[in-house]
mmCIF file of the N, C-alpha and C atoms, coordinates in Angstrom:
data_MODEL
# 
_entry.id   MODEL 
# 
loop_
_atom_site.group_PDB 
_atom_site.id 
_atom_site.type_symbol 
_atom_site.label_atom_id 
_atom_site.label_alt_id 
_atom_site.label_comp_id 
_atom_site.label_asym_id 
_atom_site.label_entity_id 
_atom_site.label_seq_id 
_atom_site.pdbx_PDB_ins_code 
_atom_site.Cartn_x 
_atom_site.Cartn_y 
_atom_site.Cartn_z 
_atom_site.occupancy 
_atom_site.B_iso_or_equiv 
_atom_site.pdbx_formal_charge 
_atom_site.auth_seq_id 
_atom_site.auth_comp_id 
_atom_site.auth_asym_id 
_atom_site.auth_atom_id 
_atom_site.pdbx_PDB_model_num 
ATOM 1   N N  . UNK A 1 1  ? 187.829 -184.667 49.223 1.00 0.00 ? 1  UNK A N  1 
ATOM 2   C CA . UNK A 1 1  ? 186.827 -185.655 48.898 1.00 0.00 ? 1  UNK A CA 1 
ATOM 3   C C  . UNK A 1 1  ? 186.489 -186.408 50.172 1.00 0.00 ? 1  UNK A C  1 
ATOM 4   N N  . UNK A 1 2  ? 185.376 -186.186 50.695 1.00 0.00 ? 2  UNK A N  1 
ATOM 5   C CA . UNK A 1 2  ? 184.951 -187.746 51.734 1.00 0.00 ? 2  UNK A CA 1 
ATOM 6   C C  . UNK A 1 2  ? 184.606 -188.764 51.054 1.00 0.00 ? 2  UNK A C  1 
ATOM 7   N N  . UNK A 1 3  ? 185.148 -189.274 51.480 1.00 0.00 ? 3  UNK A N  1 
ATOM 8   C CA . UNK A 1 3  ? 184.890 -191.407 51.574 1.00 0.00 ? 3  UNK A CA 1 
ATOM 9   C C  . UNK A 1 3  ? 184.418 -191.453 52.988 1.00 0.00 ? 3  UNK A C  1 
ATOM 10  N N  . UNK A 1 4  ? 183.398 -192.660 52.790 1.00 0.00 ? 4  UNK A N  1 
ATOM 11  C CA . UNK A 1 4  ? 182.753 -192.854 54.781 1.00 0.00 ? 4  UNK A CA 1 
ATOM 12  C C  . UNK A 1 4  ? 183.621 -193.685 54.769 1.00 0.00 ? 4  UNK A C  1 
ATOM 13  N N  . UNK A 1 5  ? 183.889 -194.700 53.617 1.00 0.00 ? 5  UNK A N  1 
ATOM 14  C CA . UNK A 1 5  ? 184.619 -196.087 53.325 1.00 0.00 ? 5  UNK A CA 1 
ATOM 15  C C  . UNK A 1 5  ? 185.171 -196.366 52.032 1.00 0.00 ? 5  UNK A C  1 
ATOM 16  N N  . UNK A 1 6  ? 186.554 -197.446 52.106 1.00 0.00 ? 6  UNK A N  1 
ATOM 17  C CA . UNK A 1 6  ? 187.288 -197.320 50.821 1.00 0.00 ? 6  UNK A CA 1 
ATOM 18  C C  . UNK A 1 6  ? 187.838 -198.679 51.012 1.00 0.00 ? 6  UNK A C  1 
ATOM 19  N N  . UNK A 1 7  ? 187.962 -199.783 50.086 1.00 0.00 ? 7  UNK A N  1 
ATOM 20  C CA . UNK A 1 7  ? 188.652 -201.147 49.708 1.00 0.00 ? 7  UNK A CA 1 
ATOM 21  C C  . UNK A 1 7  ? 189.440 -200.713 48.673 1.00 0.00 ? 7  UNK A C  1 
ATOM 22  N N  . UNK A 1 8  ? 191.121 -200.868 48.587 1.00 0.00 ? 8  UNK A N  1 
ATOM 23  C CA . UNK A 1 8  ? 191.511 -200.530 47.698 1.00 0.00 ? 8  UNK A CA 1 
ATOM 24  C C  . UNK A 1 8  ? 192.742 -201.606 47.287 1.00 0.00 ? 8  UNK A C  1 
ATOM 25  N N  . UNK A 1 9  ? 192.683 -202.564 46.569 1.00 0.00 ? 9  UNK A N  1 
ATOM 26  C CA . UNK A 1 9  ? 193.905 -203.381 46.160 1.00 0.00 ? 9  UNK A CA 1 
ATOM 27  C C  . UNK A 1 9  ? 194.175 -203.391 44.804 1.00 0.00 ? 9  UNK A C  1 
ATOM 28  N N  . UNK A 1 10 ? 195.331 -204.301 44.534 1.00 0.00 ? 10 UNK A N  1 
ATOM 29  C CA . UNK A 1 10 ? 195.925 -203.960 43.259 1.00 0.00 ? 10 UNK A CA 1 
ATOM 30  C C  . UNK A 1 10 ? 194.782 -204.692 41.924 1.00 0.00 ? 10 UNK A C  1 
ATOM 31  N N  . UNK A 1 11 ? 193.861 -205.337 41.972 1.00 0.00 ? 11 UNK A N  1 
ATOM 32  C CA . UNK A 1 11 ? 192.571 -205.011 41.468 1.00 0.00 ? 11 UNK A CA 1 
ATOM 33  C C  . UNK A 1 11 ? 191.768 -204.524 41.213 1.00 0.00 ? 11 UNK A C  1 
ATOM 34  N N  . UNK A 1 12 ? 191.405 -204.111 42.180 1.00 0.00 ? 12 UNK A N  1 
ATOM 35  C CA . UNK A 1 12 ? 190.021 -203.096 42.582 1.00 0.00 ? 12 UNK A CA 1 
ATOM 36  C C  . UNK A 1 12 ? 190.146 -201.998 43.439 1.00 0.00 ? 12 UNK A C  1 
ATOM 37  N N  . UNK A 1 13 ? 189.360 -201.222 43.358 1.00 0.00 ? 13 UNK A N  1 
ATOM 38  C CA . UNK A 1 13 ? 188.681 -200.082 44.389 1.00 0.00 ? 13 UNK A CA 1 
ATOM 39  C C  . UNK A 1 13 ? 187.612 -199.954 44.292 1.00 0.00 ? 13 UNK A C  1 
ATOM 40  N N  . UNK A 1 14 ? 186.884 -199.610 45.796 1.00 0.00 ? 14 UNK A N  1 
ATOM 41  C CA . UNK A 1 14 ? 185.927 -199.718 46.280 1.00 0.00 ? 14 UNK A CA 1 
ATOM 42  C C  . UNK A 1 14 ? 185.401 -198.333 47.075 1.00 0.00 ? 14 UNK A C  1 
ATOM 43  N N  . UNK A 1 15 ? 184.593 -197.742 46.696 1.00 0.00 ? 15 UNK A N  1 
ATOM 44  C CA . UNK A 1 15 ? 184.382 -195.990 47.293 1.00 0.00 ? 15 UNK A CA 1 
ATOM 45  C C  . UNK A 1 15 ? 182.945 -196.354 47.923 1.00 0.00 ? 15 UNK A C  1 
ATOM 46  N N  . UNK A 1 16 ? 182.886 -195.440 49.562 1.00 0.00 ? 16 UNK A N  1 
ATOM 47  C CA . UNK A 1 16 ? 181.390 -195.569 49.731 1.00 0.00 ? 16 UNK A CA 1 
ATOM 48  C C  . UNK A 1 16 ? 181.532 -193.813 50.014 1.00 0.00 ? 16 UNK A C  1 
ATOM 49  N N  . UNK A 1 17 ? 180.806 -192.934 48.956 1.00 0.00 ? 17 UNK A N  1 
ATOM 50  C CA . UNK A 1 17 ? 180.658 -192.007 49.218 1.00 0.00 ? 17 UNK A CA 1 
ATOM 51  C C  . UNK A 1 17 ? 180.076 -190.987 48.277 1.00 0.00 ? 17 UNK A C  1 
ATOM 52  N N  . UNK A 1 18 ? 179.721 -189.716 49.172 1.00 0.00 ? 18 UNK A N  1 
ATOM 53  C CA . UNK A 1 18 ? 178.822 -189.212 47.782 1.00 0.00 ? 18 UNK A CA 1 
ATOM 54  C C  . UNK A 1 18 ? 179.773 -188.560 46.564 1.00 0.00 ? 18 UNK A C  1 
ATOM 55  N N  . UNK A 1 19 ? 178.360 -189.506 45.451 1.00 0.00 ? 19 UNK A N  1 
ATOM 56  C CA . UNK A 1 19 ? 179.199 -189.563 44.175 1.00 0.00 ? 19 UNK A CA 1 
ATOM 57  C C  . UNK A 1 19 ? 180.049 -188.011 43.671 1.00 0.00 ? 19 UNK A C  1 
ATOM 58  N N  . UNK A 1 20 ? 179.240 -186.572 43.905 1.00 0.00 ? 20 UNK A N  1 
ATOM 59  C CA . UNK A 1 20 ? 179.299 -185.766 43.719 1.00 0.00 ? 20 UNK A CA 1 
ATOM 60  C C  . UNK A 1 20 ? 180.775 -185.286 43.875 1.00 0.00 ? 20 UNK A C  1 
ATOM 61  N N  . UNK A 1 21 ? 181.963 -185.633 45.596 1.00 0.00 ? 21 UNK A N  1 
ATOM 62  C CA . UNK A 1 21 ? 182.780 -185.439 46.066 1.00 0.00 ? 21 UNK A CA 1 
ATOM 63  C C  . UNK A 1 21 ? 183.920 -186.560 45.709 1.00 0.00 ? 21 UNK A C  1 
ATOM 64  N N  . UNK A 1 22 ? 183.275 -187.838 45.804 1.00 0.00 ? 22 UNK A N  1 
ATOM 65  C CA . UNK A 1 22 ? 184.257 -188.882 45.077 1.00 0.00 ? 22 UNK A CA 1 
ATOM 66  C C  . UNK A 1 22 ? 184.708 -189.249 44.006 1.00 0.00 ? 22 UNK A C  1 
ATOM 67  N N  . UNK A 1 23 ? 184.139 -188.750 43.026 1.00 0.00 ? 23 UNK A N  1 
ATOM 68  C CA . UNK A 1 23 ? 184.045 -188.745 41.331 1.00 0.00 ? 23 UNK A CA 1 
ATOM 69  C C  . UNK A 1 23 ? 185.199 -187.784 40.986 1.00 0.00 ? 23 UNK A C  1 
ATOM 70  N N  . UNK A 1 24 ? 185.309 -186.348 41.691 1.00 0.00 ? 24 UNK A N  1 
ATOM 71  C CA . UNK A 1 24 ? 186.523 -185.811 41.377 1.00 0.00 ? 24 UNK A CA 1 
ATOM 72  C C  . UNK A 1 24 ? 187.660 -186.089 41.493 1.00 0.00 ? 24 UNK A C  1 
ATOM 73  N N  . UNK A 1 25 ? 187.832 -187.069 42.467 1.00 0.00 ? 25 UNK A N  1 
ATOM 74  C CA . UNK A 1 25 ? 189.200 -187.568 42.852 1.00 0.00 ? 25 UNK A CA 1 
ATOM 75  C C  . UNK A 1 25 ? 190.297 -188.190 42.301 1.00 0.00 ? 25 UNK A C  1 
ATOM 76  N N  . UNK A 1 26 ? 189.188 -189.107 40.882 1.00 0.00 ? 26 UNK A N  1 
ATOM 77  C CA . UNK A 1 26 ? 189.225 -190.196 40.406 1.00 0.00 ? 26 UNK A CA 1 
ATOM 78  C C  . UNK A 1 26 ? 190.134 -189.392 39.058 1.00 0.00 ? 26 UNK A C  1 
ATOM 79  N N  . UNK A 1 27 ? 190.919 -190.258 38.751 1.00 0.00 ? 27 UNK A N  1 
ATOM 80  C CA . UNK A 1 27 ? 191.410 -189.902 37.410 1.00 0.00 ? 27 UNK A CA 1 
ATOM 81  C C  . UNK A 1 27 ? 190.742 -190.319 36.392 1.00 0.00 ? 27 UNK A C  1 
ATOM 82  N N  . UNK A 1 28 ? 191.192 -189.278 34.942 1.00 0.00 ? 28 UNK A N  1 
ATOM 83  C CA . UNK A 1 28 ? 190.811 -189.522 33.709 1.00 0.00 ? 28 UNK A CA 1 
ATOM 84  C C  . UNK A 1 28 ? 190.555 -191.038 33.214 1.00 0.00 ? 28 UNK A C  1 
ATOM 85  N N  . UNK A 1 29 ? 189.765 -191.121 32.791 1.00 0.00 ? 29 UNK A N  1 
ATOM 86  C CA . UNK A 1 29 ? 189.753 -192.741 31.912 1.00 0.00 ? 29 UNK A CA 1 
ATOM 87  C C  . UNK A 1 29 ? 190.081 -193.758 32.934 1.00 0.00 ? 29 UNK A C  1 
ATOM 88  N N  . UNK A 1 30 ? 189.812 -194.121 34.365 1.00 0.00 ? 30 UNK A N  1 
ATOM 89  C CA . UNK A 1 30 ? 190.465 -195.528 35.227 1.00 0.00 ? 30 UNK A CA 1 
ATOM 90  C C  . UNK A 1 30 ? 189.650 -196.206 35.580 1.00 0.00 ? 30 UNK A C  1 
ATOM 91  N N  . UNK A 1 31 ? 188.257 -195.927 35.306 1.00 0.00 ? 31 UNK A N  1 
ATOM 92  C CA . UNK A 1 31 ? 187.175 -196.841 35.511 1.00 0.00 ? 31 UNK A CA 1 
ATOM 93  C C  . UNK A 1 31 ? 186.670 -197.409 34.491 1.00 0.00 ? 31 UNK A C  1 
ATOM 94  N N  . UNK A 1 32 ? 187.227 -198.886 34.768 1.00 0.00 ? 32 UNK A N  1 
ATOM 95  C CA . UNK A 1 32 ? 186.627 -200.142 33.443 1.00 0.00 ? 32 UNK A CA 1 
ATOM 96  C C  . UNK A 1 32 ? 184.810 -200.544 34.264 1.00 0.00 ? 32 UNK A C  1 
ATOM 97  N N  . UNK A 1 33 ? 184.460 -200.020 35.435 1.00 0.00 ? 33 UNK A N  1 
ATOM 98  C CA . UNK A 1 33 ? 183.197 -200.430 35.510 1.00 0.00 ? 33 UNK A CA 1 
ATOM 99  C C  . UNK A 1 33 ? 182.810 -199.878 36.640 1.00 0.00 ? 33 UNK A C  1 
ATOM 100 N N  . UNK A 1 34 ? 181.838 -199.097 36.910 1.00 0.00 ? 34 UNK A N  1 
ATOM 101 C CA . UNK A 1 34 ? 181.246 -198.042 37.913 1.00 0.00 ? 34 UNK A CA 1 
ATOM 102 C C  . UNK A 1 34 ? 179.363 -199.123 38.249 1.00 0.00 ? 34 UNK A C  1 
ATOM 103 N N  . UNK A 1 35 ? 179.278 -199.501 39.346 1.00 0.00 ? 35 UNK A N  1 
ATOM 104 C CA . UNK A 1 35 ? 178.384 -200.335 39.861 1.00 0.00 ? 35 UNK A CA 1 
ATOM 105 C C  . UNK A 1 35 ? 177.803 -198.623 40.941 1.00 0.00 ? 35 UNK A C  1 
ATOM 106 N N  . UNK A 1 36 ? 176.601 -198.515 40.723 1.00 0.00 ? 36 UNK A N  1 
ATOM 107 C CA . UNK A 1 36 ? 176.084 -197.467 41.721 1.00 0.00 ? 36 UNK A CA 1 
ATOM 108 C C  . UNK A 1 36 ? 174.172 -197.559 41.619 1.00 0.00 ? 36 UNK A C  1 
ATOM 109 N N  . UNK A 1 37 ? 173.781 -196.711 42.836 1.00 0.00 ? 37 UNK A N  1 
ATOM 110 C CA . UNK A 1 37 ? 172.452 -196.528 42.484 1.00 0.00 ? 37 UNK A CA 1 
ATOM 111 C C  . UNK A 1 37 ? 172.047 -195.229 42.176 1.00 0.00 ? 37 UNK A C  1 
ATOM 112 N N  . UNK A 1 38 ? 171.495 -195.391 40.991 1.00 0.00 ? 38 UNK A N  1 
ATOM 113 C CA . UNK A 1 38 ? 171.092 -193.981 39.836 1.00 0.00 ? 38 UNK A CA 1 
ATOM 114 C C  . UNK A 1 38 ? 169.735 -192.910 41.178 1.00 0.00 ? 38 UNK A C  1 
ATOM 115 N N  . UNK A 1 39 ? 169.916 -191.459 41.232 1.00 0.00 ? 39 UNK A N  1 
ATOM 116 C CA . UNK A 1 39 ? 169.142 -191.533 41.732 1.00 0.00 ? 39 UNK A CA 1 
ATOM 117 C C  . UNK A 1 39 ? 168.088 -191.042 41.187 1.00 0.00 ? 39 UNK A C  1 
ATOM 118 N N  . UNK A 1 40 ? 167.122 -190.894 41.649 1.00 0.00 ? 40 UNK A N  1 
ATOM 119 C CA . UNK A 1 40 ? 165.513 -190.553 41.217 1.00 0.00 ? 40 UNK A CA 1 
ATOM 120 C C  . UNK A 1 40 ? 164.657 -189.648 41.725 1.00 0.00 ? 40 UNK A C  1 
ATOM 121 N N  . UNK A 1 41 ? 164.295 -188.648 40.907 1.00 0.00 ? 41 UNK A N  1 
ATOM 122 C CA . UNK A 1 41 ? 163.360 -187.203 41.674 1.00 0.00 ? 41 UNK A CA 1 
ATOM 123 C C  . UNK A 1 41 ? 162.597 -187.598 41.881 1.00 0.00 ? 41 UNK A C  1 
ATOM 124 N N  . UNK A 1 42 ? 162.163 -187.090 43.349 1.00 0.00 ? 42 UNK A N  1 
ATOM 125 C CA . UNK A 1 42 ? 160.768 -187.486 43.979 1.00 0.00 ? 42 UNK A CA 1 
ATOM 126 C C  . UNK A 1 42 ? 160.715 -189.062 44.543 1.00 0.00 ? 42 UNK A C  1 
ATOM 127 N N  . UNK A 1 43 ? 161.157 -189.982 43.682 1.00 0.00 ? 43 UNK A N  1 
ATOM 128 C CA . UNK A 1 43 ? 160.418 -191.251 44.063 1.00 0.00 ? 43 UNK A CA 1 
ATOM 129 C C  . UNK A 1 43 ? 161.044 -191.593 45.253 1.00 0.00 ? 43 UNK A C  1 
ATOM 130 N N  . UNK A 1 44 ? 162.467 -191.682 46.085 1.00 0.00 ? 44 UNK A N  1 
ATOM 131 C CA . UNK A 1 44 ? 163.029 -192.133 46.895 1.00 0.00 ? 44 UNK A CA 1 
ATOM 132 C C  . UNK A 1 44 ? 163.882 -191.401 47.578 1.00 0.00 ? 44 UNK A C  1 
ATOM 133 N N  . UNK A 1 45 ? 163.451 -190.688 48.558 1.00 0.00 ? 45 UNK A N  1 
ATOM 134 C CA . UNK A 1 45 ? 164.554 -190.177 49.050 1.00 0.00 ? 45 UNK A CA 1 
ATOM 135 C C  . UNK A 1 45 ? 165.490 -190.771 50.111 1.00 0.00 ? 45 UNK A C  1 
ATOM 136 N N  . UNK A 1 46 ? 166.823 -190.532 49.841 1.00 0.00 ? 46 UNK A N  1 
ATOM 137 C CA . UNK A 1 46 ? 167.629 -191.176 50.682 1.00 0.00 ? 46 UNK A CA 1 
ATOM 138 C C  . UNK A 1 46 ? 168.305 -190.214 52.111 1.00 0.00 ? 46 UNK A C  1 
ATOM 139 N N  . UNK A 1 47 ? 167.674 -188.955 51.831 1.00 0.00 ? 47 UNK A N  1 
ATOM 140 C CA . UNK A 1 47 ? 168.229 -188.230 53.264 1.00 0.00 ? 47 UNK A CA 1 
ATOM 141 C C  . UNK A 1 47 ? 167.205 -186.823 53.339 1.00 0.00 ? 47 UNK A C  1 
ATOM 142 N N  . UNK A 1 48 ? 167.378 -186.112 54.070 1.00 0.00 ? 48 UNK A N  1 
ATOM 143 C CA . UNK A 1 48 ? 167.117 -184.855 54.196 1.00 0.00 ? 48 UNK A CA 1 
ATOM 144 C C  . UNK A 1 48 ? 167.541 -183.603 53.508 1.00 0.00 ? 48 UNK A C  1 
ATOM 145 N N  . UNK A 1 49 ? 168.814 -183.980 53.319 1.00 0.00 ? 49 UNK A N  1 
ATOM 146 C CA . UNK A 1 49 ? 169.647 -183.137 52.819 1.00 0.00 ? 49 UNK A CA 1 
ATOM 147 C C  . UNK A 1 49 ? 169.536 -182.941 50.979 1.00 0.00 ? 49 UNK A C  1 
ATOM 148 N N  . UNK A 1 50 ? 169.253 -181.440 50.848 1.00 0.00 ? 50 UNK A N  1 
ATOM 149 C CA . UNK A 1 50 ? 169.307 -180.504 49.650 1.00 0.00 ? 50 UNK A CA 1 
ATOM 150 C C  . UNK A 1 50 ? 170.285 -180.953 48.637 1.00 0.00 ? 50 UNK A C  1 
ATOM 151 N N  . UNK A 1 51 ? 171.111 -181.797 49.083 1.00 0.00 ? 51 UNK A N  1 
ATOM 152 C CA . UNK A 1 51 ? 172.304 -182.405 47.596 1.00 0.00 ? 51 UNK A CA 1 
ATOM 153 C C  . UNK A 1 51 ? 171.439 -183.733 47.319 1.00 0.00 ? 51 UNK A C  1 
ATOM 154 N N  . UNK A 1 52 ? 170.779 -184.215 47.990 1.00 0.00 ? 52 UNK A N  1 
ATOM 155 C CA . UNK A 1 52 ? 170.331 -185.533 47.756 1.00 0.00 ? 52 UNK A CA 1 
ATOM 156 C C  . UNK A 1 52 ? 169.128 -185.474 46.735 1.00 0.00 ? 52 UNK A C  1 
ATOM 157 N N  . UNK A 1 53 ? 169.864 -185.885 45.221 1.00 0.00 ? 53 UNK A N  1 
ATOM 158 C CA . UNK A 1 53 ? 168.668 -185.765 44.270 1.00 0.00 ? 53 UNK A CA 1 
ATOM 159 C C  . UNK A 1 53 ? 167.276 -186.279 44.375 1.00 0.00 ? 53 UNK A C  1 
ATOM 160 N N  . UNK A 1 54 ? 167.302 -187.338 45.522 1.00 0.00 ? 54 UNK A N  1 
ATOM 161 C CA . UNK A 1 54 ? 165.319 -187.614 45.869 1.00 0.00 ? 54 UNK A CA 1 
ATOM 162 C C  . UNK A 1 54 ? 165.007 -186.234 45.965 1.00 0.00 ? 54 UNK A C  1 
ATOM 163 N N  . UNK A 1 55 ? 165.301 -185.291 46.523 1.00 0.00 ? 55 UNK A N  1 
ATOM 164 C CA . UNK A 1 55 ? 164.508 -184.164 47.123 1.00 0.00 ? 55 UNK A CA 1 
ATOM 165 C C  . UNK A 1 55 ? 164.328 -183.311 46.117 1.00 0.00 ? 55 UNK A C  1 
ATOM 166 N N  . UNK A 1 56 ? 164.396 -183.134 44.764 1.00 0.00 ? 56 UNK A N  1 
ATOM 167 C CA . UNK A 1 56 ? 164.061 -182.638 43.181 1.00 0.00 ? 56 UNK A CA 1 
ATOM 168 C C  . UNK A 1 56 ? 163.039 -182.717 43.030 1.00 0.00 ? 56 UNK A C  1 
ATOM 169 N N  . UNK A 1 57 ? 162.557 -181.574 42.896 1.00 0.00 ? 57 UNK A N  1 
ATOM 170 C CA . UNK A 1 57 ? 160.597 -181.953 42.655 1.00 0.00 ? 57 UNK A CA 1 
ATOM 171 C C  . UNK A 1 57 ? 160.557 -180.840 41.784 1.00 0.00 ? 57 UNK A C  1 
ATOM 172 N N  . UNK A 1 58 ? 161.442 -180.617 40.622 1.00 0.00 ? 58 UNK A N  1 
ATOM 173 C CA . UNK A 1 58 ? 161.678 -179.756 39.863 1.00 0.00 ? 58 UNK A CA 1 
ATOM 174 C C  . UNK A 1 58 ? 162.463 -180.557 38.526 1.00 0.00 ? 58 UNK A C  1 
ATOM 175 N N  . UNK A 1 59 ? 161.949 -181.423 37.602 1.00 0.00 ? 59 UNK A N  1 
ATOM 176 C CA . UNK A 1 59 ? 162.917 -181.836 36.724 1.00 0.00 ? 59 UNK A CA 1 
ATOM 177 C C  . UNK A 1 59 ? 163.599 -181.267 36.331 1.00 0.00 ? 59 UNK A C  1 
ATOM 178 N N  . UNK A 1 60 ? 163.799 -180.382 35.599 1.00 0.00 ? 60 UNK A N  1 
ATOM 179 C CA . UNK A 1 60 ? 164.894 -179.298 35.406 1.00 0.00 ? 60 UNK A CA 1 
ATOM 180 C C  . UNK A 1 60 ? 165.904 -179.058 36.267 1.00 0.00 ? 60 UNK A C  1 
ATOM 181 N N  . UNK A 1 61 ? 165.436 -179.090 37.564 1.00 0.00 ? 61 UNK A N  1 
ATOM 182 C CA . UNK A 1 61 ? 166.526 -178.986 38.772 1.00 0.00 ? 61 UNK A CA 1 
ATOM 183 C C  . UNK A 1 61 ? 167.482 -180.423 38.543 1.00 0.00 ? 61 UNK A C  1 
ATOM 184 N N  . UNK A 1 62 ? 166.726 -181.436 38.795 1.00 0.00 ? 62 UNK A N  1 
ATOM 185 C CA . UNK A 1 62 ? 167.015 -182.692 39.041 1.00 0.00 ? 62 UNK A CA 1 
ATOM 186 C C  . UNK A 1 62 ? 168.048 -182.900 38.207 1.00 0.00 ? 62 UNK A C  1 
ATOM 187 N N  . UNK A 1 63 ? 167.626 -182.688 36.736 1.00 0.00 ? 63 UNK A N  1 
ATOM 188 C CA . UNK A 1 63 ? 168.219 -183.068 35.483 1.00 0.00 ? 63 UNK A CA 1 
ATOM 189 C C  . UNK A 1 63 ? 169.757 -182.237 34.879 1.00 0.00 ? 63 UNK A C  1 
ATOM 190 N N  . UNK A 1 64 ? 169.554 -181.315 35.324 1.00 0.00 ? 64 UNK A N  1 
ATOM 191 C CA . UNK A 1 64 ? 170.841 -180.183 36.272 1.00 0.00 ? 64 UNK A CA 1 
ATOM 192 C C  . UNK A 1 64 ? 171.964 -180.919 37.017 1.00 0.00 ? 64 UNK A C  1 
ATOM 193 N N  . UNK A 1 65 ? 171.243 -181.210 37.865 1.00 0.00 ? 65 UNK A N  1 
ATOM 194 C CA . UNK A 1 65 ? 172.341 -181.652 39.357 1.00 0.00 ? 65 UNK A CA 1 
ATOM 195 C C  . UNK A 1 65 ? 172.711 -182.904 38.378 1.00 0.00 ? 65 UNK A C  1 
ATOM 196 N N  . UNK A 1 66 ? 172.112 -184.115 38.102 1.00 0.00 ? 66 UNK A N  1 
ATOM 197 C CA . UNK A 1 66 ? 172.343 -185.226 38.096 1.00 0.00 ? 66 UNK A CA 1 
ATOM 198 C C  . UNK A 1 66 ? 173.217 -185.150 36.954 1.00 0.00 ? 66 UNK A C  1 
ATOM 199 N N  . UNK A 1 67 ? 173.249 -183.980 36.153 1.00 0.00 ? 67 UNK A N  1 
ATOM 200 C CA . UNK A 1 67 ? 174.652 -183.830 34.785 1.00 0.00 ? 67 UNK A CA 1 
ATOM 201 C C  . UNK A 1 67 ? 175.785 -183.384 35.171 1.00 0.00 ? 67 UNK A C  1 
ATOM 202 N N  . UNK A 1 68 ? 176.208 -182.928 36.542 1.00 0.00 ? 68 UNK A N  1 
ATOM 203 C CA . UNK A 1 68 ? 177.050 -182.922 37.358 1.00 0.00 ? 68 UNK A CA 1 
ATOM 204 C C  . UNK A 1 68 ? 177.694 -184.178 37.288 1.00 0.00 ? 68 UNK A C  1 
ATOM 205 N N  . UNK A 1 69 ? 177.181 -185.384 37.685 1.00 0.00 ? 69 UNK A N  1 
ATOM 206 C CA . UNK A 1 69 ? 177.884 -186.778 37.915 1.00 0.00 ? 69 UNK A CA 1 
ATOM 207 C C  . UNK A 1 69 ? 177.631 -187.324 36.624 1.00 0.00 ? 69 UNK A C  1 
ATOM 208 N N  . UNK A 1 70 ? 176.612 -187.500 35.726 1.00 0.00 ? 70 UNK A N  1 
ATOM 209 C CA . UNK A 1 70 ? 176.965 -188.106 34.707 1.00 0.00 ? 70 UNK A CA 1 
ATOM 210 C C  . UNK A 1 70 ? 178.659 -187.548 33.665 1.00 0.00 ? 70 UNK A C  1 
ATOM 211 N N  . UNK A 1 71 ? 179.118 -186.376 33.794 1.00 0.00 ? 71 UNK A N  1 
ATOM 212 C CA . UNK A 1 71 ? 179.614 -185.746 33.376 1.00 0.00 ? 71 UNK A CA 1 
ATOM 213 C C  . UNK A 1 71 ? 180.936 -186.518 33.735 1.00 0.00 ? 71 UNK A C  1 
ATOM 214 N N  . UNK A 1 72 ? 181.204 -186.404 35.391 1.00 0.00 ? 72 UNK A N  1 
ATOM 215 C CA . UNK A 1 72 ? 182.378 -186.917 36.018 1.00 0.00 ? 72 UNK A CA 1 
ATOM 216 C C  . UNK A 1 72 ? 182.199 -188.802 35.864 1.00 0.00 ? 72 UNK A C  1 
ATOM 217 N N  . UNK A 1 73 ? 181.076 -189.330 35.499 1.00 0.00 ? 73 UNK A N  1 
ATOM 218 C CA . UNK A 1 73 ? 181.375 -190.941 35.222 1.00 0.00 ? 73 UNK A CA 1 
ATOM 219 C C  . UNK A 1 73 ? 181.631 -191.018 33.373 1.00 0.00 ? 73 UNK A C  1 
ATOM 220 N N  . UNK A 1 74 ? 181.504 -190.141 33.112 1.00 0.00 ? 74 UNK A N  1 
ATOM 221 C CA . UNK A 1 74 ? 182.026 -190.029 31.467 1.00 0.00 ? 74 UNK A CA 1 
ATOM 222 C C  . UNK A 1 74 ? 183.528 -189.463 31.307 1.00 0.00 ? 74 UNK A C  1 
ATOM 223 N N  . UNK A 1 75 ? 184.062 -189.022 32.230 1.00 0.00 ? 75 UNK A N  1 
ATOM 224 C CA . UNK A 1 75 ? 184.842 -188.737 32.111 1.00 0.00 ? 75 UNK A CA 1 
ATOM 225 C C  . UNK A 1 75 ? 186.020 -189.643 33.051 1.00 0.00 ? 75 UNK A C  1 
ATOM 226 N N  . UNK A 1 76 ? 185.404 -190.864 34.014 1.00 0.00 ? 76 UNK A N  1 
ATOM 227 C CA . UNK A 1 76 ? 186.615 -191.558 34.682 1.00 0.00 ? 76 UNK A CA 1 
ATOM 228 C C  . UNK A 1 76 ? 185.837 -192.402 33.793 1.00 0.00 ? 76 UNK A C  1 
# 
């Protein structure tokens, strides 16, 4: 899993990374609250790069990839 960045105390944790690679890491059921930005086909892209759901100009595609992570935040 990459993390660029991680805060982790006996409270909280704190992940800066893509959701796709960091979401697996995470155990079953340990997230009482997931704060993130949802992403969006077409309207915003945040990089260049082919994992980055801005670049979906295919809903079907989009709606695909992005059940990847809804999957893994239903499941931590």
């Amino acid at each position: 899993m990459t993390i660029v960045d991680q805060v982790i105390t006996d409270e909280y944790a704190l992940y800066c990374g893509d959701s796709a690679e960091v979401l697996t890491g995470i155990p079953d059921h340990s997230v009482g609250l997931s704060v993130f930005s949802p992403p969006f086909q077409s309207l915003y892209t945040y990089s260049a790069s082919d994992r980055d759901l801005g670049n979906s100009h295919d809903p079907d595609v989009f709606w695909q990839h992005f059940g990847f992570i809804s999957t893994q935040l239903l499941r931590v």
